[in-house]
C-alpha positions in Angstrom: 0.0 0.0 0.0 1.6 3.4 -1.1 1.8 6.0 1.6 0.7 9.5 1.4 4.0 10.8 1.3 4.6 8.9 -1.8 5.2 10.4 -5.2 3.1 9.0 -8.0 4.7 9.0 -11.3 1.2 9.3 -14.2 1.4 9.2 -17.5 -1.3 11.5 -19.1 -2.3 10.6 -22.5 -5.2 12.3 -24.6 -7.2 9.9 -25.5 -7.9 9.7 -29.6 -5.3 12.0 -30.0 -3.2 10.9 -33.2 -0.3 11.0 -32.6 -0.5 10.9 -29.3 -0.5 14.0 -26.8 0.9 13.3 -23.8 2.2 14.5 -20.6 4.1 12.3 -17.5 4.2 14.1 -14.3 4.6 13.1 -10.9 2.2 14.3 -8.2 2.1 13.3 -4.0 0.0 10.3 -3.6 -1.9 12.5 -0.7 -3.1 15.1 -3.5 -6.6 15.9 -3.4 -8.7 15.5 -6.7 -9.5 19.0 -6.9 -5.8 19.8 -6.7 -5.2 17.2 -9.3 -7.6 18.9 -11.4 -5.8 22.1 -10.9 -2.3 20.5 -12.2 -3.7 19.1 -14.9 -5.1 22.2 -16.3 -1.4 23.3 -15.8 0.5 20.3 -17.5 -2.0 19.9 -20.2 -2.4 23.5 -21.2 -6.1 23.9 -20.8 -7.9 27.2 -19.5 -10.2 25.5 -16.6 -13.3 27.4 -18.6 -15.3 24.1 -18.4 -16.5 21.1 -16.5 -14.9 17.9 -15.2 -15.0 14.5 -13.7 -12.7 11.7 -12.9 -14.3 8.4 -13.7 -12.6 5.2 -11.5 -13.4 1.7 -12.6 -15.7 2.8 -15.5 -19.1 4.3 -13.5 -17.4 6.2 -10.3 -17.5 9.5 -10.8 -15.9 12.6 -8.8 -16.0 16.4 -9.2 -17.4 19.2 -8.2 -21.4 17.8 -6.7 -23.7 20.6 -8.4 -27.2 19.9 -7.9 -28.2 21.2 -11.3 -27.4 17.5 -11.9 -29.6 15.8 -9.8 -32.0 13.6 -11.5 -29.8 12.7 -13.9 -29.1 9.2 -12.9 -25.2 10.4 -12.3 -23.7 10.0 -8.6 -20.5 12.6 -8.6 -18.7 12.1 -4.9 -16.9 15.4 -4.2 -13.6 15.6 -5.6 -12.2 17.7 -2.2 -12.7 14.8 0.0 -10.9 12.0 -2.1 -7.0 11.7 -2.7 -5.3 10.5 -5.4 -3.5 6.9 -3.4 -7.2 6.4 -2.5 -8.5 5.5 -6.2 -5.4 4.5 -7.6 -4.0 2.4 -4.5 -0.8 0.5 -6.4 1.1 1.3 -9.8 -0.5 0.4 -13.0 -3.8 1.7 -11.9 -6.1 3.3 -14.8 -8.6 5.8 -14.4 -10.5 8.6 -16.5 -10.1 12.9 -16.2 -12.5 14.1 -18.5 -12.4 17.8 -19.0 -15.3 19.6 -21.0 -18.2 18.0 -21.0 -19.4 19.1 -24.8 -15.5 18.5 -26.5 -15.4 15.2 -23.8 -11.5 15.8 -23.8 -10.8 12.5 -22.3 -7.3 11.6 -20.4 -6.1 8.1 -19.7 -4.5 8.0 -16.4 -1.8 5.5 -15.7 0.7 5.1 -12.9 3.3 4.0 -14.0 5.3 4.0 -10.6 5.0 5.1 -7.3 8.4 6.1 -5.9 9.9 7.7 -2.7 10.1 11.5 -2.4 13.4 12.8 -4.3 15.2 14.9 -1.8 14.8 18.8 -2.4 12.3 18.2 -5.7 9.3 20.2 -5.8 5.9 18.1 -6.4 4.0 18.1 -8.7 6.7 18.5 -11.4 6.0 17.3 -15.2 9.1 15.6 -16.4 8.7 14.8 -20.1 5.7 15.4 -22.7 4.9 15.7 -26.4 3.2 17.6 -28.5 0.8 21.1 -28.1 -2.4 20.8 -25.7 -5.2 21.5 -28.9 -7.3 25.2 -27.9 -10.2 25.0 -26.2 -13.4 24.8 -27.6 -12.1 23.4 -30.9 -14.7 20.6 -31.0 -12.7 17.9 -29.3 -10.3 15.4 -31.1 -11.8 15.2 -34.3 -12.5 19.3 -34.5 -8.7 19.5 -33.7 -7.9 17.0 -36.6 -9.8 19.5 -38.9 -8.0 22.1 -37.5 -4.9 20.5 -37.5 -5.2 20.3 -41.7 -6.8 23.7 -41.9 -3.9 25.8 -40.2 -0.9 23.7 -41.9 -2.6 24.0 -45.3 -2.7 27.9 -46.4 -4.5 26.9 -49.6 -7.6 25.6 -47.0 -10.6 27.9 -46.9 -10.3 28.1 -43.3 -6.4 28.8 -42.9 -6.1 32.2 -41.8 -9.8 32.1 -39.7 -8.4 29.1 -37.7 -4.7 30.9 -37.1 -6.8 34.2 -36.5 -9.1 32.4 -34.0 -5.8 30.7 -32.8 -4.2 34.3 -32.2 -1.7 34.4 -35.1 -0.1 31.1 -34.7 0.2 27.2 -33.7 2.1 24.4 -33.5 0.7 21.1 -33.0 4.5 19.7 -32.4 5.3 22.4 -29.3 5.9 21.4 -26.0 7.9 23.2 -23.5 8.6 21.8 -20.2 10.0 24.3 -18.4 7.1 26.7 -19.2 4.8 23.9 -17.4 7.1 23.4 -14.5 6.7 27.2 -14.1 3.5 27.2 -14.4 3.0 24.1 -11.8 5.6 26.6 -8.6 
C-alpha cells in the first residue's frame, strides 16, 4: 500500500489523440482530486473554462457535486474529499479525467510508478511530454484534426480564420517543459 507521502509517477495521454499528446508528471500520492484537477489544467495547457470528472473503474465519478445535476441518474462524490493513493491504490492503476463536458477531452490516467520523495524536488513536477495541448473549444479530437489540416494547409478555406481564431499562430508539435514546470511553482 503506497503511503501519502509517496510520489506518484502518471502518464497523461489524450485519448484519440493521433499522434499521441501526452504528458508524465509526478504528483504526491496524498493530492486531493480537486488539486489534481488544478495540475492538470497546468501540464496539459487547458484554461479551466469548463466542467470535469474523474471516472474510477468505468461508472465512479468525482467532481465538483452541483445539484443542477440531480435527477440525472449520475452520482458525482466530491472531488475535495478524495485523494489520489485512495482511487489509484498500487502502480499500473487506470482511471479517467474528462475535461469539457461538450469537447469530452478524455485523459487516460496510468501510474506507471510510485516512488519515494526525491530529496529537495518540488511536487508536482512534469518531467517529459509531447506535442501542443489542442485550444479550447475546438470541437474535441476530431474538430482538432480538422483544425490541424486547416492551419498547416494555407490553400484551405479556413487557414487564416483558424490561425486568427488561434491568435496568429500554432504548433501542433510544441511542447515546453520548463514553461509547465513554471506554471506548476
Amino acid at each position: 500500500m503506497a503511503k501519502s507521502t509517496d510520489v506518484y509517477q502518471i502518464k497523461v495521454t489524450l485519448k484519440h489523440s493521433k499522434p499521441p499528446i501526452w504528458r508524465r508528471i509526478q504528483v504526491r500520492g496524498n493530492t486531493k482530486l480537486s488539486k489534481l484537477h488544478l495540475i492538470l489544467q497546468q501540464v496539459m495547457g487547458w484554461d479551466n473554462y469548463h466542467l470535469h470528472q474523474f471516472i474510477v473503474g468505468g461508472n465512479t465519478y468525482y467532481g465538483e457535486p452541483n445539484p443542477d445535476f440531480d435527477g440525472w441518474g449520475l452520482d458525482m462524490r466530491d472531488e475535495k474529499r478524495v485523494t489520489l493513493n485512495q482511487i489509484a491504490p498500487r502502480a499500473k492503476s487506470k482511471f479517467i479525467y474528462e475535461y469539457d463536458f461538450g469537447d469530452s477531452w478524455e485523459h487516460i490516467m496510468l501510474v506507471e510508478k510510485i516512488l519515494p520523495p526525491e530529496k529537495g524536488a518540488h511536487y508536482p513536477r512534469c518531467i517529459k511530454g509531447k506535442r501542443a495541448c489542442p485550444p479550447e473549444d475546438v470541437g474535441g479530437v476530431w474538430g482538432y484534426d480538422d483544425f490541424v489540416e486547416a492551419i498547416k494547409d494555407p490553400k484551405h478555406p479556413e487557414h487564416s480564420g483558424m490561425l486568427d481564431w488561434v491568435g496568429g499562430k500554432f504548433d501542433p508539435e510544441e511542447f515546453d517543459l520548463d514553461a509547465v514546470n513554471e506554471a506548476l511553482k
